[in-house]
N, C-alpha and C positions, 0 to 999 in steps of 0.2 A: 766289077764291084770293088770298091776301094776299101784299102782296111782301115779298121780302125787304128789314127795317132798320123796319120800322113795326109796334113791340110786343113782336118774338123775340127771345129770348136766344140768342145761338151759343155752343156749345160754348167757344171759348177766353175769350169774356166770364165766363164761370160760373164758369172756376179761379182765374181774377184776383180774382176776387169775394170766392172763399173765399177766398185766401193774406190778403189786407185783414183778414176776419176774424180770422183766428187768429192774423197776426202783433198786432194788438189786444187779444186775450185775454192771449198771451202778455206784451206788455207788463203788462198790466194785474196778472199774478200776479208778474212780476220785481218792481212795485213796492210790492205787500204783504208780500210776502216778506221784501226791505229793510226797511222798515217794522219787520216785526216782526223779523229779527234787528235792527236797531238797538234798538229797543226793548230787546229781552234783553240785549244785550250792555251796554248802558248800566247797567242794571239788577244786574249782574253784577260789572261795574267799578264801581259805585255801594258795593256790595257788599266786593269786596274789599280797596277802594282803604286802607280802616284797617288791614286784617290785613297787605297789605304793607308799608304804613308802620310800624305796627311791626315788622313782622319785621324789614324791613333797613335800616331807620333807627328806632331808639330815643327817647322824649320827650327835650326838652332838658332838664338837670336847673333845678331852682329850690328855691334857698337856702332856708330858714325856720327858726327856732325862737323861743320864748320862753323866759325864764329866771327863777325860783323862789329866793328867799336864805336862806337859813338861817344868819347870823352871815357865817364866813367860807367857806362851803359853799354853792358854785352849784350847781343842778340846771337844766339844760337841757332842754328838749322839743324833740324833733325832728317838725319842722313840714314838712321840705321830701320832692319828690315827683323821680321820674327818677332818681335819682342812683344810682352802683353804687360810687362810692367816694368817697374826701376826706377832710379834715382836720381838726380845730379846731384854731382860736389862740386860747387864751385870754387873750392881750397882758401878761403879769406874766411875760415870757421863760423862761417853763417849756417843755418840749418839746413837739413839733405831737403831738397825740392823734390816732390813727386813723376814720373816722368808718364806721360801722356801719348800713347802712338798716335794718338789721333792729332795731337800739336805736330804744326807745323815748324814752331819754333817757340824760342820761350826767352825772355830776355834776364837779365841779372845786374842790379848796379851794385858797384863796388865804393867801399869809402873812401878809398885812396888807392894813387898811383902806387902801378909795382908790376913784378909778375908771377902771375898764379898758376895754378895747376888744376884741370879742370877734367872732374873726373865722371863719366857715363856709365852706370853700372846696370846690368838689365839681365831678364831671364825671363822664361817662356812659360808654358801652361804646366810642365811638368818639372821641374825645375832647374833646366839647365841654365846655364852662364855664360856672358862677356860683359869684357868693361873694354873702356879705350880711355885712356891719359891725350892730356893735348896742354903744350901751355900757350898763358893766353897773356897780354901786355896790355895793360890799363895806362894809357897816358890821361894827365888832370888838367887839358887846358881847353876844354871844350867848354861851352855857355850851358848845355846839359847835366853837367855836374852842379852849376853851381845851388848851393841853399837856398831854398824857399819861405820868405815869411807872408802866410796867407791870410795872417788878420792881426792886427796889433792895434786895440784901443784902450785909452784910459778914461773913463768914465766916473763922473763928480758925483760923489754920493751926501755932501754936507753943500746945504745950501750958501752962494753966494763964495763957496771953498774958501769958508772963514776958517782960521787956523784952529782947534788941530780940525785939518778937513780929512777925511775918507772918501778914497776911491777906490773903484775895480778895472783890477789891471786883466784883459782877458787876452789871449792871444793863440795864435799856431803856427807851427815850424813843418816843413815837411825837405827832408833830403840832405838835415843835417847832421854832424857827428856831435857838435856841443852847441849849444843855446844858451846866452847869458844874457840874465836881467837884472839889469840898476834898476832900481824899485827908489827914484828920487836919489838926490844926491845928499841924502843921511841916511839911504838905509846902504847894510852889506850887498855884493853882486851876489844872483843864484846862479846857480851851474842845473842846468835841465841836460841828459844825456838818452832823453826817449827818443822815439822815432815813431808816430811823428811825437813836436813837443806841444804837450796842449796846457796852457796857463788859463789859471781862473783864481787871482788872488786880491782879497781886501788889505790895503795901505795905509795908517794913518799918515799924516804929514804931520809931524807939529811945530814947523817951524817958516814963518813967512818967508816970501820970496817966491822967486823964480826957481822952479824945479823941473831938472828934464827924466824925463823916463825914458831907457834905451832899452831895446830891444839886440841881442846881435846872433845870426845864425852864422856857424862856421863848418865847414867842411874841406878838410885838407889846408891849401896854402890860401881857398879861396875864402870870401865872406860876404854878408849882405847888412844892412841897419838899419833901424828905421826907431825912431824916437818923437817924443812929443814933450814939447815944453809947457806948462801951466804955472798961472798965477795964485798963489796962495795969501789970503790978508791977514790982518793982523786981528787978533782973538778979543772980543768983548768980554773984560771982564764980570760982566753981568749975567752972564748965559749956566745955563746948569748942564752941568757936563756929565756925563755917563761912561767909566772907561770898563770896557768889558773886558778880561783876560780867560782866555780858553788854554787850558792844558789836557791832554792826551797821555793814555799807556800807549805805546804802540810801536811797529816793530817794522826796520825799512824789508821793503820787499825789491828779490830781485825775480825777472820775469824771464822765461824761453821757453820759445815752443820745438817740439820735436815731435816727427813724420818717420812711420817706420812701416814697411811693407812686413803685414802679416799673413803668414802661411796657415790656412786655416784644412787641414787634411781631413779625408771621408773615414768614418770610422764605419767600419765592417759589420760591429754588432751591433749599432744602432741603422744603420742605414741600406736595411735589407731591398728595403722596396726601390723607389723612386727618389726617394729623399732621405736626407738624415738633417735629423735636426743639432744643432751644435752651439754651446757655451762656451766661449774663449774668452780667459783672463789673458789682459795684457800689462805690466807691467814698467813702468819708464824706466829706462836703463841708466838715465843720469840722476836718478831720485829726485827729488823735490815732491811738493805738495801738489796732486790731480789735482786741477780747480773745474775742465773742463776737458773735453775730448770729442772728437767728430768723426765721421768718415768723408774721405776727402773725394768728393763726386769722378768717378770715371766714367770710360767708353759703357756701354750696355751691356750687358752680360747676362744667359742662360745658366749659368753655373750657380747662383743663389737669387733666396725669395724672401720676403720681410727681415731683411737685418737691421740691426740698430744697433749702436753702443750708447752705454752710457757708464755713470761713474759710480764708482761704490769708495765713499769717502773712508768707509771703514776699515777696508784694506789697500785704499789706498792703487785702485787696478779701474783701469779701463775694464767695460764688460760686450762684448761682442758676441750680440745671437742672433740665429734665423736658421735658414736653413736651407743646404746644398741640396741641389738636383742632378740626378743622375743624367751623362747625355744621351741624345737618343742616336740613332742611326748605325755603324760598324763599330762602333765603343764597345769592346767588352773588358771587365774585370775593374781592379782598384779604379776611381773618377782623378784626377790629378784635385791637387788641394786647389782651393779659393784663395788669390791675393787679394787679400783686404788692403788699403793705404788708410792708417789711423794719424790724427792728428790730434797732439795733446797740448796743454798749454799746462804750465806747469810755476811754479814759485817757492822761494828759499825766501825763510821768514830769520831777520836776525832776535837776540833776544828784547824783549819788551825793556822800552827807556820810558822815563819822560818825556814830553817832548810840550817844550813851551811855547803856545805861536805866540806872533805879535801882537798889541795890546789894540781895540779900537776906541776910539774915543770920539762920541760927537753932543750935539745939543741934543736935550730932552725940552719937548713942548709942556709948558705947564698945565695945559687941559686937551686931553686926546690920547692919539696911540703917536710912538715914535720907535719907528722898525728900525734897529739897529745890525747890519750884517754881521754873521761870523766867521773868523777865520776857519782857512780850512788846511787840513794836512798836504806837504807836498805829494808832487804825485808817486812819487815811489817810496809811501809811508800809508801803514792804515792803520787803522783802531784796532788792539786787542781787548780793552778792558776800558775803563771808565773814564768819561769826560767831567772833566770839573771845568765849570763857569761861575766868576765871579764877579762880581759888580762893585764899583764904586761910583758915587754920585757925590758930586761939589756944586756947593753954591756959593760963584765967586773962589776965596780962598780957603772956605769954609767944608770939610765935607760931612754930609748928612747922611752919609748911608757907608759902612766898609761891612760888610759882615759875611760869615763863611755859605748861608745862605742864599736864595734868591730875596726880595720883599716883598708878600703875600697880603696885599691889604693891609699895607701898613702907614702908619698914619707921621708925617715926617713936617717938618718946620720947614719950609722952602721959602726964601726972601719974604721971611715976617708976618708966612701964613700956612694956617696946616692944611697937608693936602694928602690925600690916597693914592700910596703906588704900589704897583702890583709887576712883576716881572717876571713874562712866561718867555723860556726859553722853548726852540724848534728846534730841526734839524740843520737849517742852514741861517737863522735869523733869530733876533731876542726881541721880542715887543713889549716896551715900557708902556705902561697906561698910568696917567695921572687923571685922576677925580676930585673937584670939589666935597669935600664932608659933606657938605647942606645938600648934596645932591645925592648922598646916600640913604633910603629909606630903609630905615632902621626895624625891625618885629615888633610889636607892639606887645607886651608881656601881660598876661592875664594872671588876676590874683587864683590862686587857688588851683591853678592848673599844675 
């Protein structure tokens, strides 16, 4: 009989034995397990670590392009990647152009040869930054550059262009720096310095002959002209003449527009839910007077919903509202702001002058209406305050009418007979009306009434 402790296992030896085993296996599968979730989960994070980066941080943007010349006509290529908005400078202190990811390229004419500095400035959804400098050589001797004249006529306004005749000078420039007009050779040259130039002006002539009207667009060393010669005759002393003189308060205006990417940011206490709704004043940084302002159309955009701007004259500010949406999908916490591109046009008024246009003068019909044209301000001049028109009428060498008035039915001596003239002025025209007396029926007066 064997004793006990020499070979046999007891009962509580055997459970100890096993618990050894199976806390062993169990290790053993805790540390495949780890294993392999670390595995996936790396694998996963591996995985999604780009999708979040872009989600909720965006590329940094980066500047690029190259530039293309055709005379005075830059063509840019947009070279660069990230960016969701920005500017060009194309350094010849013209206004910042809006920059568009979605253009492929975007061209620029310059007024003159030289060379410039040409500047790309951009930033992304939350608002970081690059810019890139390049300069760029504008040579002037391409057919591209040169000025454009798109329409020059002179049109007779006095029949038969018996002296003094009236005409209208109408015309348009486009791609010029300066536009001059000999208006006949007795009146001064005008100097037009718009872009485009657009003429619409009444001329008397008062002197027979051969008169040319020149037209001449200039830009740079280049030029173009185009003119027209007419025949003016010599003046019936018989005819009843009507010299209209308009004078104006008013005050030269000078014009620019200016583009400025606005940051328009989520505010927290409004904008709990889904949206927040938001009022931005904007202000022009070069002051002048708001006349208008726009938003200047981009790519598509889930970041905002019914915006608009408009002007509030009384302070003088751009008014920009609607209202930001929150994004959907792995976006959490503050939204990045909304880049608005505002576009405002703006003008510097000098103080109010005189200003005397030139005098018309033609025939009045002695029975009918005779539309008489009015001059009109140039174009970078307007009316602040009151027009004064006045009339003078001759018969022969004689005149019948000078007074500070118009002539309301009034009854005047014209070559040895009386007649009714009446004179209503419009906005762009004065219509003389003459009446025979006998052909005005008079009220009939009852006694006693």
């Amino acid at each position: 009989m064997a004793e006990v402790g020499q070979g046999l296992v007891t009962p509580s030896e055997s459970t100890s034995t096993y618990r050894l085993a199976m806390n062993a296996v169990v290790g053993w599968l805790k540390g495949i397990g780890a294993s392999i979730v670390g595995v996936v989960s790396g694998a996963l994070l591996m995985y999604l670590s780009p999708l979040i980066t872009s989600t909720i941080k965006p590329p940094e943007p980066r500047a690029n392009f190259s530039a293309k010349a055709d005379g005075f006509k830059i063509t840019f290529s947009n070279r660069s990647t990230g960016a969701t908005a920005g500017w060009w400078d194309f350094g010849d202190g013209s206004a910042l152009e809006p920059f568009n990811p979605q253009d492929e390229s975007i061209s620029h004419l310059y007024a003159r040869p030289g060379s410039y500095t040409v500047k790309l400035l951009l930033q992304n959804l939350v608002g970081e930054k690059n810019e890139r400098s390049a300069p760029v050589v504008v040579e002037g001797n391409a057919t591209a550059s040169l000025p454009t004249i798109e329409d020059f006529k002179v049109i007779p306004l006095t029949p038969n262009n018996m002296c003094p005749a009236v005409f209208r000078v109408v015309g348009r420039v486009s791609n010029a720096e300066v536009t001059l007009v000999k208006y006949c050779d007795t009146k001064p040259i005008e100097i037009c310095r718009d872009v485009p130039c657009t003429l619409d002006r009444i001329v008397t002539v008062d002197a027979p002959g051969t008169h040319t009207f020149r037209l001449v667009a200039i830009r740079g060393e280049k030029s173009v002209e185009r003119k027209e010669d007419l025949d003016v005759s010599w003046p019936d002393d018989n005819l009843v003449l009507a010299t209209v003189k308009v004078s104006h308060e008013a005050a030269q205006v000078t014009k620019s527009t200016e583009k400025r990417v606005v940051l328009v940011p989520w505010d927290e206490n409004v904008g709990r839910a889904g949206t927040c709704a938001f009022v931005h004043a904007v202000t022009p940084e070069r002051g002048g007077i708001l006349t208008h302002a726009e938003l200047v159309p981009r790519e598509q955009t889930t970041m905002v919903q019914n915006e608009k701007i408009t002007v509030d004259k009384n302070s003088n500010q751009a008014v920009l509202e609607g209202e930001l949406l929150r994004p959907n999908g792995l976006f959490r916490g503050v939204p990045p702001p909304w880049q608005a591109m505002v576009k405002m046009d703006l003008e510097w008024r000098s103080p109010p002058v005189r200003q005397d246009l030139n005098p018309v003068t033609m025939p009045v019909a002695l029975k009918g209406r005779t539309t008489i044209p009015l001059p009109k301000l140039p174009n970078n001049w307007t009316s602040v305050g009151t027009r004064r028109i006045h009339m003078t009428l001759t018969d022969g060498k004689q005149t019948v009418w000078n007074q500070p008035a118009l002539p309301q039915g009034t009854t005047l001596k014209i070559q040895n007979r009386y007649v009714i003239v009446t004179a209503a002025a419009h906005e762009d025209d004065m219509v003389v009306t003459v009446t025979d007396p006998s052909s005005v029926v008079l009220p009939v007066s009852r006694k006693g009434k």
